[in-house]
N, C-alpha and C positions, 0 to 999 in steps of 0.2 A: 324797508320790507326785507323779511330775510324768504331763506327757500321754504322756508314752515308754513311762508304767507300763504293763505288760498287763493288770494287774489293775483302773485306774483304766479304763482302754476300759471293759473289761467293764461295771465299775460302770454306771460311765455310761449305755453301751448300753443294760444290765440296766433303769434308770433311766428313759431317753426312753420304752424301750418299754411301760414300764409305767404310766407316764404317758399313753401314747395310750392304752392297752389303756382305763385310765380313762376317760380324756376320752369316747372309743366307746361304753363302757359305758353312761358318765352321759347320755349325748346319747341312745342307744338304750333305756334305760329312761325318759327320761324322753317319747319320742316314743310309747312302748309305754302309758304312761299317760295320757297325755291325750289316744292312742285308747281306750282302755278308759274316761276320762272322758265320751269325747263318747258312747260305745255305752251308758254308763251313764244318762247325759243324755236320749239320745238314747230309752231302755226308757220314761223316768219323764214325758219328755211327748209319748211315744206313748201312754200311759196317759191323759193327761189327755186326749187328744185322742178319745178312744176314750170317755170315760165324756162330755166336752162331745157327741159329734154323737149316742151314745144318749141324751140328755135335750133334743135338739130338739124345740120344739110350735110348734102354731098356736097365738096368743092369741086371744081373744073377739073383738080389734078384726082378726085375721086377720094383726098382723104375728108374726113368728117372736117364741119366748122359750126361755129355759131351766128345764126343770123344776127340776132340783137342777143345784145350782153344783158343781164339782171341790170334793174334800176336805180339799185343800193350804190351809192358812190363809193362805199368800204370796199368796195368789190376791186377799184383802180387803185387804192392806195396800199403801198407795199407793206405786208406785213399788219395789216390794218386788224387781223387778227376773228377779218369775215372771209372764205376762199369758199371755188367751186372747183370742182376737177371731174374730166372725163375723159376714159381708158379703153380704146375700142381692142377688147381681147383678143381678136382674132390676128391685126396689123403691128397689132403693141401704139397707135398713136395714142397719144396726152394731149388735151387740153385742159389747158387749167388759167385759172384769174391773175391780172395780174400782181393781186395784193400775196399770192406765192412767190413772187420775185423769180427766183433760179430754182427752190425749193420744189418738191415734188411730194405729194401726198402717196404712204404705202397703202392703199386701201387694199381693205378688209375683204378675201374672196365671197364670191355666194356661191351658195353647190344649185338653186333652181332661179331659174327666168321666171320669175310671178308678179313683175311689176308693181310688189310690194314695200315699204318704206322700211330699210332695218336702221337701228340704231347702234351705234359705236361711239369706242372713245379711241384715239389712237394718238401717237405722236407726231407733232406738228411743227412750223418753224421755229431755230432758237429754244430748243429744246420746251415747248408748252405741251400742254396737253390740249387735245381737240372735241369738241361733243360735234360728231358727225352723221348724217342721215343721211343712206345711200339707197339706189335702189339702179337692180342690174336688168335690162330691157334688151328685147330680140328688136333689131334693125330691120326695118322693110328693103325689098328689092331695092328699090331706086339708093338706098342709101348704101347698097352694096350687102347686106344682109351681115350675120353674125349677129355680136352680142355686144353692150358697150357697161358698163357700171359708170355711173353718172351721181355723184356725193358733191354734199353741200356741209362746209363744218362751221366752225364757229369754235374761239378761244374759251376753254370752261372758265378759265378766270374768272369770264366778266359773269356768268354765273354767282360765284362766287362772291367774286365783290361786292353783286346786285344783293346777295343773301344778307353778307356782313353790313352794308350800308341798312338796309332793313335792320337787320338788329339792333346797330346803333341808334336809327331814328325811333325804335322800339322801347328802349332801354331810358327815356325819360317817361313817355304813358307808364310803363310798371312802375318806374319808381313813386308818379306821384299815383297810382292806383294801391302802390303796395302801402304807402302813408294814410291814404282816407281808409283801406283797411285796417290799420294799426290802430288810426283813428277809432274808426268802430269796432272795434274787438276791446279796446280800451272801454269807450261808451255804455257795450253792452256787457262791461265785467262788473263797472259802477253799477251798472243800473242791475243787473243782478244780484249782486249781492249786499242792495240798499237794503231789502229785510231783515240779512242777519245782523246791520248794524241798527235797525230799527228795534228787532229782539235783543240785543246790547245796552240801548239806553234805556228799553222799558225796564229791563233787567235790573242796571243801577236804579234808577227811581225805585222799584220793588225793594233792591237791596236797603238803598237810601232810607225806605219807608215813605215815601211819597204816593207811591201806589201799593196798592194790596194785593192786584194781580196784571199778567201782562193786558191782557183779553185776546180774541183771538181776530177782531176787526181789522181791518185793513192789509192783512198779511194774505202774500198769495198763498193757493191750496198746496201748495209743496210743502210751507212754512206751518202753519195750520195749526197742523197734526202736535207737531214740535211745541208751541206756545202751550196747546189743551193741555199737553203733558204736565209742561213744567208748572202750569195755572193748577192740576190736578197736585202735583207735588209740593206748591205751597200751601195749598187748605190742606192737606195731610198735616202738614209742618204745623202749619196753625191750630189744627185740634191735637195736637200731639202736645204745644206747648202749652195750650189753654190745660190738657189732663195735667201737665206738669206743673202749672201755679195751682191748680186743685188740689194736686197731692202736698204740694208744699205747705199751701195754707193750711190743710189738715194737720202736717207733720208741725207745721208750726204751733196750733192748736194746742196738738195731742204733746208737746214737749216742754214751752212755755210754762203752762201751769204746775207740772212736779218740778222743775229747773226754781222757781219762786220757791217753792215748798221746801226744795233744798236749798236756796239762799236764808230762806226764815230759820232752819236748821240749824246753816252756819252761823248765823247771828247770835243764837240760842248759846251753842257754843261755845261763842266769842264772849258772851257776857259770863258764863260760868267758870271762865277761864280756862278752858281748853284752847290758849291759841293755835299753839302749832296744828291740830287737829282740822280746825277752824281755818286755815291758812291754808292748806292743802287742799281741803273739800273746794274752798274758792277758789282757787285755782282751776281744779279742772271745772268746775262749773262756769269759768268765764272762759274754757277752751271751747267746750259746749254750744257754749251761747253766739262764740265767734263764727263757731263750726254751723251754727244753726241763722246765723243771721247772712253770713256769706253766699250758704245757696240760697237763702230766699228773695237777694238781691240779685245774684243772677237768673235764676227764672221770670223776676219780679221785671227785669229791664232787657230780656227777650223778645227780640223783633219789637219796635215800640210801631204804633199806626200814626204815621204824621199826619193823616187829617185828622187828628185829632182838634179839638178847639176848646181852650179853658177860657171861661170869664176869672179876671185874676179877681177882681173884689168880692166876689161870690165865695170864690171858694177859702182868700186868705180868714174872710169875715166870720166865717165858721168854726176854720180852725183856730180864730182868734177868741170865740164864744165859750169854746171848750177848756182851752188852757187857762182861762180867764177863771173858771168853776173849779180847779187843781188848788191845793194850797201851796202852792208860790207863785198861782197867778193871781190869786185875790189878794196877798198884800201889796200889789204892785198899782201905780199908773201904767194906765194905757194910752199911747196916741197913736192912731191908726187912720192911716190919710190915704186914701186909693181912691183913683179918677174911677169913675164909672164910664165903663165902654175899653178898659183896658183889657185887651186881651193875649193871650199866648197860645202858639203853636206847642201844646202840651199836654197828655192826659190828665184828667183831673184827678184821679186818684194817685199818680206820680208825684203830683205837687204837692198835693197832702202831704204827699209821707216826704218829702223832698224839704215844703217849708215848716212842716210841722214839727221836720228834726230840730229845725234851726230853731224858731220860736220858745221849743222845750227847752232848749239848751240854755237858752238868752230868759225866758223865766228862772230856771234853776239858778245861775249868776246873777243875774241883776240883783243891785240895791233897792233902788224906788222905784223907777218905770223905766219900761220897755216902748220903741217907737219901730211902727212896719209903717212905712209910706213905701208909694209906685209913681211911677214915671211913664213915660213914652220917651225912648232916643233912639233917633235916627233907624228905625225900624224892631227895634228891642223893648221888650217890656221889661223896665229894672225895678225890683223890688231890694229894698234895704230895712234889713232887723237888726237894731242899732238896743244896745243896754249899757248900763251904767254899772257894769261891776268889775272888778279886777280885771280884766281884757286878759289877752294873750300877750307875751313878750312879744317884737318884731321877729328876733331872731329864732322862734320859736313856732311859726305862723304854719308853714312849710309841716313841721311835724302833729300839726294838728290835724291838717288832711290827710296824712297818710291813713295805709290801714291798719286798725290795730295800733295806733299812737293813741294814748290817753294822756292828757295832760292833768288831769283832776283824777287823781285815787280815789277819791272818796266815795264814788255810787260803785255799781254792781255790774254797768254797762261793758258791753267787749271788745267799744273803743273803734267799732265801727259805720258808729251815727255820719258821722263828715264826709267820709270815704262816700258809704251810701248815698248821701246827698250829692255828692259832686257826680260818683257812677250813675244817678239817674237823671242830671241836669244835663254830663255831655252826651249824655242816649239821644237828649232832645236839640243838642247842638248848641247848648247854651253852659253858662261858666258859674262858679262860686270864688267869691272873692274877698277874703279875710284882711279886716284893717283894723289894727291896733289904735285905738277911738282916745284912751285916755283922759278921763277915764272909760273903761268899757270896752266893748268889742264890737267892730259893723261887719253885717255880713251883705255882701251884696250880691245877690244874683241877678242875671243878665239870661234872657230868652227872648229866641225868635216873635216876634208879633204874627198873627195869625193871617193868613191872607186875606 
């Protein structure tokens, strides 16, 4: 597929987008988790906060102490990375856990006593950073009165780390999410743009001549619209070419018979001894005749309909009745052997003029008798018009089919009879094939059998 592809866009498309959708995703849950980490954090040393300022006392000697320590063991172990601490402002005493070791927490001034929870970050042992919750409380009588700030912190790292280890354990779901997407953006490119390769192959069958139009069945209503068109613009096509064999066959008409009138002319001519005069008018009269048999074969084999269906023995038998009435087919033998039931994928009026060239030709040459037999192979209906007269050299076979090759001077034709016949046999997808008989000439034509 190149970038032209419609299909590779989409992909692609399909692709970026889901690639961000990701990236959003992964960025969005992971912002969603290390809020719910810090509210988590944030419960569990509210908690301690809460059990340290209910176990404040006076000691004997009057300075502040804690009855019971928090229940978190991080709290004993040095540097553990969980610490408490408590500043009674007015004496300067410190209390603090022993997971501060010698360390000593700068905590954050308050300007009011509101026994409210602030949050901070500040720096901590070992150069870390701290996520700390402090909250600064007026002291009762008995505890000597004043004011004390009482903080509980916690290492952000482990914040952090808890974040990154989420993302990592995150980062295999997307990927195999971001695959069944790929998957489906694939799926739904195929299965989308299965009509237009639907409107593709009906299109070759059309082109092919297998069908005559797409129809508009089975296509979804997007596509529809699009088939009527082009179904609208082959019946166009089709009465366009059907006026154009009309006019042809007219023009063929109307030029045919003066075109004879000036060969009878020239002959006139030629017996009075005007040759070179004679010689000339032939001339252009067989440019004419080329000029005039050329288009009638190409309009004649314009768009051919492949359902078509010929019975071959019907129609060779005919044109066999005809030629047979000609004076050089009545001093001939005839053998004519054709199966009945053979048929060909062919118009019948093509084959006429297809075997009727051949036939004419093979009367005009032969000596005594002419033979058409038919076959059936291997899905081809073969037909062979075989005569007994001088053949064609081998080396010469080749130039008989061309266009405009004449091998016999002697009639008036423009040398386009073979050409013709071969131009309307491969219309049907079938062959002509000349064999030096010796004596004589075999023609064999080869066509599709009819479904």
């Amino acid at each position: 597929m190149t970038f032209g592809s419609l299909r590779l866009r989409l992909l692609l498309a399909g692709a970026a987008s889901t690639l961000v959708a990701l990236a959003l995703a992964a960025y969005g849950l992971t912002i969603l988790f290390e809020r719910h980490a810090g509210r988590r954090i944030d419960a569990e040393l509210s908690v301690h906060l809460n059990q340290i300022t209910a176990h404040i006392e006076r000691g004997p000697s009057g300075q502040l102490r804690l009855t019971a320590p928090p229940a978190d063991p991080r709290f004993e172990v040095p540097l553990s990375g969980l610490y408490w601490q408590i500043v009674h402002e007015q004496n300067g005493t410190v209390l603090r856990s022993r997971s501060l070791w010698d360390a000593e927490l700068a905590l954050p001034a308050e300007t009011a006593v509101d026994d409210a929870i602030h949050h901070h970050r500040i720096a901590g042992p070992g150069k870390t950073q701290l996520y700390l919750l402090q909250r600064r409380v007026e002291l009762p009588a008995r505890m000597g009165g004043g004011t004390a700030r009482i903080a509980t912190a916690v290492d952000a790292a482990e914040i952090s780390k808890a974040t990154r280890e989420f993302a990592l354990d995150l980062a295999p779901l997307l990927a195999i999410i971001g695959a069944l997407l790929l998957a489906a953006t694939w799926a739904w490119v195929t299965i989308g743009l299965r009509p237009l390769d639907a409107v593709r192959t009906r299109l070759s069958a059309v082109r092919a001549g297998k069908e005559s139009q797409l129809g508009s069945s089975g296509f979804p209503d997007e596509v529809r619209p699009l088939a009527q068109e082009i179904d609208a613009l082959i019946a166009a096509r089709d009465i366009e070419i059907a006026r154009a064999k009309t006019r042809a066959g007219d023009l063929a008409h109307g030029l045919r018979t003066p075109l004879q009138v000036l060969q009878t002319e020239v002959d006139r001519l030629a017996k009075d001894g005007q040759t070179a005069a004679a010689l000339g008018l032939s001339t252009v009269i067989r440019t004419m005749q080329r000029t005039v048999e050329r288009e009638l074969a190409r309009v004649r084999l314009a768009r051919p309909h492949r359902e078509a269906v010929t019975d071959i023995a019907t129609a060779i038998e005919q044109i066999v009745r005809v030629v047979q009435k000609t004076p050089e087919g009545q001093r001939l033998d005839w053998i004519v052997e054709l199966p009945a039931g053979l048929t060909a994928a062919i118009d019948r009026d093509d084959l006429s003029e297809a075997v009727g060239n051949l036939i004419e030709n093979a009367a005009r040459h032969a000596k005594h008798a002419i033979s058409v037999t038919g076959s059936d192979e291997e899905g081809f209906a073969v037909l062979t018009i075989a005569d007994d007269g001088p053949g064609i050299p081998a080396d010469r076979l080749s130039e008989a089919l061309r266009r405009g090759g004449r091998l016999d001077e002697r009639g008036s034709g423009a040398g386009l009879g073979l050409a013709i016949v071969t131009d309307i046999l491969e219309s049907w997808r079938g062959t002509l094939t000349l064999t030096d008989a010796a004596p004589g000439l075999c023609a064999t034509v080869r066509l599709p059998r009819a479904p």
